[in-house]
C-alpha positions in Angstrom: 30.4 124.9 108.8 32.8 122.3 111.0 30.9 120.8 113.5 31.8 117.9 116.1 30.1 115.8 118.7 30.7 116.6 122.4 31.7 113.7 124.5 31.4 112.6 128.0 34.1 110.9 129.8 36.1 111.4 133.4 38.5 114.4 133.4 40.9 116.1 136.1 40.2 118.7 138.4 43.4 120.4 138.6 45.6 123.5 139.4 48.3 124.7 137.4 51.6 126.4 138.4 55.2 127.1 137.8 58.0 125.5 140.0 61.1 125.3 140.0 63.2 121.9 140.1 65.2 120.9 143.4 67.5 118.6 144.2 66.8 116.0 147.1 70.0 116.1 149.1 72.9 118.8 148.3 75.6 118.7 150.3 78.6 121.0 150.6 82.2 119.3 151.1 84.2 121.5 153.7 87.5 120.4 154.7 87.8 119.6 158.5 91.7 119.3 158.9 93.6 122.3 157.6 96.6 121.3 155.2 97.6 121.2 151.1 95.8 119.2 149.2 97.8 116.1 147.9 95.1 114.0 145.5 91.9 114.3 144.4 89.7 111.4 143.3 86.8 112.1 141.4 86.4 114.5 138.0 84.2 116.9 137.8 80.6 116.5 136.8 81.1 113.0 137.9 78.4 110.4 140.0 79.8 109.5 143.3 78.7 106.8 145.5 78.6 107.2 149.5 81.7 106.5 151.2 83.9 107.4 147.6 86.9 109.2 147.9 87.0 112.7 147.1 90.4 114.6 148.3 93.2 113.8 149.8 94.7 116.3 152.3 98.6 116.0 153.7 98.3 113.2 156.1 101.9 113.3 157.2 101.6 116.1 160.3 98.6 114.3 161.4 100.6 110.5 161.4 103.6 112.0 163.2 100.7 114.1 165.5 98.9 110.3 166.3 102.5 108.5 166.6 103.0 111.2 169.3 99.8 110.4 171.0 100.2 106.9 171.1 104.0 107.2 172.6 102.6 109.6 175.6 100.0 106.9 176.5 102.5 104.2 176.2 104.1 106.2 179.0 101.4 107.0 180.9 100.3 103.6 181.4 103.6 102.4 182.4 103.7 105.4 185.1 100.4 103.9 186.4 101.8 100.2 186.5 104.5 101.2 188.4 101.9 103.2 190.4 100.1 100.4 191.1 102.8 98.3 192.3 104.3 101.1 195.0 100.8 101.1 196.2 100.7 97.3 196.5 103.6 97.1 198.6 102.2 99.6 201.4 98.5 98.1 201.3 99.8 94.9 201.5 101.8 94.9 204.8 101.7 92.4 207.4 101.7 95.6 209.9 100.0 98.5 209.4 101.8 100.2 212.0 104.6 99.8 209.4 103.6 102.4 207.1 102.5 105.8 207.5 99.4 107.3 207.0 101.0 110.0 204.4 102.8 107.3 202.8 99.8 105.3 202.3 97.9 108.7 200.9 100.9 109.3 198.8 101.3 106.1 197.0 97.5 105.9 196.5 97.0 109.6 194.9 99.6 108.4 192.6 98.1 105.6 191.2 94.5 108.0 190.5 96.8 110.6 189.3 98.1 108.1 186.5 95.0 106.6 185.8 93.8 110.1 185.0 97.1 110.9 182.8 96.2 107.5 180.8 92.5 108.7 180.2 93.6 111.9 179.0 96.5 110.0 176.2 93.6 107.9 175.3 91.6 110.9 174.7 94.8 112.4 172.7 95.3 109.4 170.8 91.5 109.5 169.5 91.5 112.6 168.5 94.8 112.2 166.5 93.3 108.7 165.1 90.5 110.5 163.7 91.9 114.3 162.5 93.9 111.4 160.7 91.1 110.0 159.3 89.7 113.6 157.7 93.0 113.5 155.9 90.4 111.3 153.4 87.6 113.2 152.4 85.0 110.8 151.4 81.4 111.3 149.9 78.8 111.1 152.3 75.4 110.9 149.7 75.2 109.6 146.0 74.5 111.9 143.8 77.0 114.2 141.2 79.4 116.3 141.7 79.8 120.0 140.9 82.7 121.8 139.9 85.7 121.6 142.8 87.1 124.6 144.2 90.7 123.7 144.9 93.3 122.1 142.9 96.0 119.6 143.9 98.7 121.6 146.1 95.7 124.5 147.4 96.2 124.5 151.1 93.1 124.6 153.2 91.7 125.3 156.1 89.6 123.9 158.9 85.8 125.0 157.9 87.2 127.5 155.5 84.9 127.0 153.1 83.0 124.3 150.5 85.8 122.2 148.4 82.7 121.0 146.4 78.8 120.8 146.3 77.9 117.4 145.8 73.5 117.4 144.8 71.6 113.8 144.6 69.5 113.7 141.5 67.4 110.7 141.8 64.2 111.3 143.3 63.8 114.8 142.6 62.0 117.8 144.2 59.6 120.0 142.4 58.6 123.4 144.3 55.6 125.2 143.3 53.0 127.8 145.2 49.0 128.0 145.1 47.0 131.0 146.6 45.7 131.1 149.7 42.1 130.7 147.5 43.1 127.5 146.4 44.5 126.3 149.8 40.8 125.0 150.7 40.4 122.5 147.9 44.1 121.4 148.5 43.3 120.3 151.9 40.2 119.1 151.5 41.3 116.1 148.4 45.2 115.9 150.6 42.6 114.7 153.6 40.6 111.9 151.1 43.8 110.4 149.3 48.0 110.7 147.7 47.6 113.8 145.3 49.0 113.3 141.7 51.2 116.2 140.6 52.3 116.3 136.5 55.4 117.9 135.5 56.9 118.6 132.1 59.7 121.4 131.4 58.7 124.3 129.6 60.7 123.2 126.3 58.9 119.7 126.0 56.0 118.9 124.2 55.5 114.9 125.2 53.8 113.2 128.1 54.5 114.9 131.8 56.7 113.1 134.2 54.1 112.1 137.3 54.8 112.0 140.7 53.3 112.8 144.1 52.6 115.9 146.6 54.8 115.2 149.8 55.0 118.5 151.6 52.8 121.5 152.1 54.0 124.2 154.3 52.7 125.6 157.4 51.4 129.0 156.7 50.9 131.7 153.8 53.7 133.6 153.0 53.0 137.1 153.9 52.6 139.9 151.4 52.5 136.8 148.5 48.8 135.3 149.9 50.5 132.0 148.3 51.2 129.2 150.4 54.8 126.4 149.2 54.1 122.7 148.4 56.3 120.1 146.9 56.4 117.3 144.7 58.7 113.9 144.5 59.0 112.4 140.8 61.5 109.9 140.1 64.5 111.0 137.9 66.5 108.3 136.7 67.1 109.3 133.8 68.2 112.6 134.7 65.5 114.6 132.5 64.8 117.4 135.4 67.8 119.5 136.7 67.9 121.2 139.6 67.2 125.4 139.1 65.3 124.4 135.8 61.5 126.1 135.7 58.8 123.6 135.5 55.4 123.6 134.5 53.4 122.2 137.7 49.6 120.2 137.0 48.4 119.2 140.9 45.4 116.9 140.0 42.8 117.4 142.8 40.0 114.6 142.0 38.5 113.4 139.0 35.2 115.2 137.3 33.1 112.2 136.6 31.1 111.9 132.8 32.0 115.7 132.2 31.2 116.7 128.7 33.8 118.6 126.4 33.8 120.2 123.6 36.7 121.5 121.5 38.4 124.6 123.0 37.5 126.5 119.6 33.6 126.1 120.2 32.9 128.5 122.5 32.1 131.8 121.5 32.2 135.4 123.9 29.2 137.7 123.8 28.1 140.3 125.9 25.8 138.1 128.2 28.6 135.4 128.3 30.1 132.5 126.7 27.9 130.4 124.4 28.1 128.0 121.8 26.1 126.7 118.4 24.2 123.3 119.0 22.8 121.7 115.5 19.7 120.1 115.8 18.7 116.8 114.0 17.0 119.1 111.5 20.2 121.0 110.5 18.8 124.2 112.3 21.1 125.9 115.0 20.6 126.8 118.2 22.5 129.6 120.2 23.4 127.8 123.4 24.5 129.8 126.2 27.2 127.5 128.2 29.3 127.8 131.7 32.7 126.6 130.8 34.9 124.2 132.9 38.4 123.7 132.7 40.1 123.6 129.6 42.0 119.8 129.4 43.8 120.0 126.2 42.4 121.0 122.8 38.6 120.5 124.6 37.1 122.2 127.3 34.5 120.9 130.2 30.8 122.5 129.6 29.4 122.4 133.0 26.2 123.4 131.6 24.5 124.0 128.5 25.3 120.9 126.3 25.0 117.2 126.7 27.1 114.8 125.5 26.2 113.5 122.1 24.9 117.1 121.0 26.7 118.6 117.9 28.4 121.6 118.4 29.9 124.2 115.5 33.4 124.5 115.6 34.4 126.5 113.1 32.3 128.7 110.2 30.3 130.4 113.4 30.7 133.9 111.8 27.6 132.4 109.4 25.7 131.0 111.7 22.0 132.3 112.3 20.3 131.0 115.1 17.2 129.3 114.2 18.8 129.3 110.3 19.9 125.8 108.8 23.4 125.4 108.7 25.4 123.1 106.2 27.3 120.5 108.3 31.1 119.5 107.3 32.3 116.6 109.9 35.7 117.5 112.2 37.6 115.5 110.7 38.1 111.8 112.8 41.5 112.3 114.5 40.1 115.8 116.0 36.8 113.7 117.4 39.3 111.9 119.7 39.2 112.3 123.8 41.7 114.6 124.7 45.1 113.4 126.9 44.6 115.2 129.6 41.4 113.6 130.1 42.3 110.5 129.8 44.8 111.0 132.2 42.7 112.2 134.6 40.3 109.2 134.7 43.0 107.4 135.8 43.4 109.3 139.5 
């Protein structure tokens, strides 16, 4: 028979769940000037920086469009100096007998009327300056860039449709669901303290990637009973990609001095789970047990066993309770503390 010792030590309280990896900020690039596309400044697949150039579309039409603008307000204001002065001249009179009422009305009307025509080439001349300026399509997050949608010499259109999706990588979003069971106990730790969330893709095997539950939703989706919450982990170095499944550890509290015994302990019988305890005179001792959560290659007795108590691991097919069994030690590196419990005693 292989038997080992049951420990005590702090473990996590947890829920797991599948998620699904999303990107913090995705934005799509949509052209908002219509003309062919003279440059482009990035390649694909590449980091871009807020601010970087992307495309380049025709500026030409729009320079001749703002040199336009800027020659009608040249005019306009001259109209309304020489408004001004005519008015001068008849508010200005020695003798107001001298100048008609009409006149004066005239002259006056005039200068509002060109004030009004040199607001409106203002307003002209702004609206050239900047369709001129979304000639340059620039960046407006960091993050990468996807694959583009046009090539140099495409003509497009104003809002015709995305030139490029441009998704920031670093932090990164991790969506995931609980029942509406499981909603209580969410709450309830969310209200005492920052909730820990581990993540690790389904293709790894090495330590999770932690980060923290920012966002849970309003209400239970209907017909589901599950309820959305997400997770922010850092991502510098680009290990989670957005669409990638996830597997999702929400650490709710810590279990304080729980005792574990290896997974392959327990044993299933009709009236329940149960497990072999060796007493200090080699006899064994059926032992039924309520089993916790599993953390690792050990699972949390919540009653049954204490720590320190030997338990069989392996060889129970010949075990008789009340019969002496012959004991052959788990082997050291299987006696240690499992990582997910050590993790947990860190929360």
């Amino acid at each position: 028979m292989t038997v080992t010792t049951a420990k005590s030590q702090d473990v996590p309280l947890y829920i797991d769940a599948v998620g699904k990896i999303v990107a913090r900020e995705v934005v799509s690039i949509q052209p908002q000037v219509s003309g062919r596309i003279t440059q482009i400044h990035f390649v694909d697949g590449a980091d871009v920086k807020v601010g970087q150039m992307l495309f380049t579309v025709d500026p030409r039409p729009y320079q001749a469009q703002l040199n336009q603008a800027e020659a009608n307000l040249a005019q306009a204001e001259a109209t309304l100096g020489l408004a001004k002065v005519n008015f001068a001249r008849v508010e200005n009179v020695s003798d107001p007998r001298a100048v008609s009422r009409q006149d004066y009305d005239t002259k006056k009307s005039a200068v509002d009327s060109a004030d009004a025509q040199v607001k409106q080439n203002r307003a002209a001349v702004e609206n050239a300056r900047l369709n001129l300026e979304y000639c340059t399509i620039r960046a407006p997050i960091n993050g990468r860039a996807g694959q583009r949608a046009v090539d140099i010499g495409n003509v497009v259109a104003t809002n015709s449709g995305s030139l490029l999706v441009i998704q920031r990588l670093d932090p990164v979003y991790a969506d995931f669901t609980v029942t509406e069971n499981e909603l209580t106990a969410v709450q309830r730790n969310m209200a005492k303290r920052s909730l820990r969330v581990e993540v690790r893709l389904p293709d790894e095997i090495g330590d999770a990637r932690e980060g923290n539950l920012t966002f849970l939703d309003n209400s239970v989706q209907d017909g589901t009973g599950t309820v959305k919450l997400r997770a922010t982990l850092p991502n510098v170095d680009r290990r989670f990609w957005p669409g990638r499944f996830a597997k999702i550890r929400l650490v709710l509290d810590t279990l304080p001095d729980a005792v574990l015994v290896p997974a392959e302990a327990p044993q299933v019988s009709a009236k329940g789970s149960f497990v072999y305890v060796v007493k200090n005179d080699s006899s064994a001792e059926l032992r039924p047990v309520k089993l916790g959560q599993r953390q690792g290659e050990w699972v949390v007795v919540e009653n049954g066993v204490k720590a320190d108590e030997k338990v069989v691991v392996k060889g129970q097919l010949g075990v008789t309770p009340g019969g002496k069994v012959r004991i052959a030690e788990q082997p050291a590196e299987k006696q240690q503390a499992p990582a997910a419990a050590k993790a947990g005693a860190k929360s």
